[in-house]
N, C-alpha and C positions, 0 to 999 in steps of 0.2 A: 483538542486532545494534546496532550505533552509530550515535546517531541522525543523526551526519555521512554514515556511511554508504547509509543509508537516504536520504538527501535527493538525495543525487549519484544513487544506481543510478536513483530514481525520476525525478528530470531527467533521467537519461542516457534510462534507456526512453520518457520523453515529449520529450526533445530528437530521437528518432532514431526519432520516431512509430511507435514500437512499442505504444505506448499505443491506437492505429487499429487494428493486427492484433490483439491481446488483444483488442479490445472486440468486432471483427466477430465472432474465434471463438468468445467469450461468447456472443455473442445470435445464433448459427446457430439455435440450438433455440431456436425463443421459447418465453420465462419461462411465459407463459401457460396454457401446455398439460401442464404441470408437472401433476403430482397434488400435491404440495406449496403451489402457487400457487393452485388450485384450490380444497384445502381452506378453506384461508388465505382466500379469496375468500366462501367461504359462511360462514366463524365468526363475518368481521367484517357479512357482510349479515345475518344472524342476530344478531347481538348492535345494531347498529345501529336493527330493527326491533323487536327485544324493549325497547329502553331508549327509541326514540321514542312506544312505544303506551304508557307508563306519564306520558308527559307530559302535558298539557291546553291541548290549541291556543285560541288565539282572537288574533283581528287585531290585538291589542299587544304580543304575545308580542314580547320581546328575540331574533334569531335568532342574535346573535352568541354572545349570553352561555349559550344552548342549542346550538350549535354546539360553543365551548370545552368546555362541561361533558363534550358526547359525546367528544369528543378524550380530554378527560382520562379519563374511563372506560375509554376503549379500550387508551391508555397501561398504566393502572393495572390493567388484566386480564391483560397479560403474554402476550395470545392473538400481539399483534405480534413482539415477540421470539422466541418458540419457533417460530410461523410462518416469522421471514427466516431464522432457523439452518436449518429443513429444508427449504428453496428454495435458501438456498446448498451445504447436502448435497447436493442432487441437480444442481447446475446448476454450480456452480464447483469443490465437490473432486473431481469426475470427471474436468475437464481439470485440474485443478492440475500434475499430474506431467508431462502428456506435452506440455502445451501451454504452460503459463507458466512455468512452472520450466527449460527452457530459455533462452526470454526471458532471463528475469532475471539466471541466471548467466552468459550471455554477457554482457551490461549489466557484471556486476559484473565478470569477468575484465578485458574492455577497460580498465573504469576502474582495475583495479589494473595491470595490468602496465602502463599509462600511468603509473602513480604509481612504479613499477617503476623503468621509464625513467630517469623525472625522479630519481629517487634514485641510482641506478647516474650519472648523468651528475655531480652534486653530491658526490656522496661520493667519485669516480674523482678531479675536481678537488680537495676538500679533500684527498684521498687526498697527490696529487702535490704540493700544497704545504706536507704535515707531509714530503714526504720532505727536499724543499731545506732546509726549516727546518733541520734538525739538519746539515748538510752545510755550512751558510752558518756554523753555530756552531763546528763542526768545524775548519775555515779560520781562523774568525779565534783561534783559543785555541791552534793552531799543531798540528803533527803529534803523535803519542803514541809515545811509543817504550817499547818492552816492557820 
């Protein structure tokens, strides 16, 4: 798709707060109760407590720089990525079809046959002023006789 396109549908849908009804009908089912979100919920409590009990506390410890490290860890396990793909499996491609994909092609029809319009209106005008043209040329170069 065009990323002109893409820019317009998504302003249209968030000009025409439709971006409000998508998000309500997302989060009908909270995320939470997901088995997917659930899993996702204990790998990272489980990896969290497995990588802090390997650390060695004491009252100078840097908790920034133990903080970052765990991030990076967690990153670098790849448990987050396969986790949001199977939350968005079960939570957004179920309504994809019957709930957003309407949305959105409405968004995109409006915008084109607006553009439609504007072209049918522009082209009719240049249209009617190639016609004069040759008419005005015709007149003055004088009649054509067979």
């Amino acid at each position: 798709m065009d990323v002109y396109l893409q820019w317009t549908s998504g302003s249209m849908i968030s000009s025409e707060r439709q971006h409000l009804k998508l998000h309500r009908e997302l989060y009908m089912d909270p995320i939470k109760y997901k088995p997917a979100f659930q899993n996702l919920r204990q790998k990272v409590d489980n990896f969290v407590t497995s990588h802090l009990s390997t650390q060695d506390w004491n009252p100078s410890i840097n908790k920034n720089q133990m903080r970052n490290g765990l991030r990076q860890s967690v990153v670098q396990s790849g448990m987050l990525e396969s986790g949001v793909d199977r939350i968005i499996t079960q939570v957004v491609d179920p309504k994809m079809n019957h709930t957003f994909r309407p949305h959105i092609e409405t968004a995109i029809h409006d915008f084109l046959s607006g553009d439609r319009k504007e072209e049918n209106t522009t082209s009719s005008t240049s249209a009617a002023s190639e016609q004069t043209e040759p008419q005005e040329a015709l007149s003055a170069s004088g009649p054509k006789t067979p």
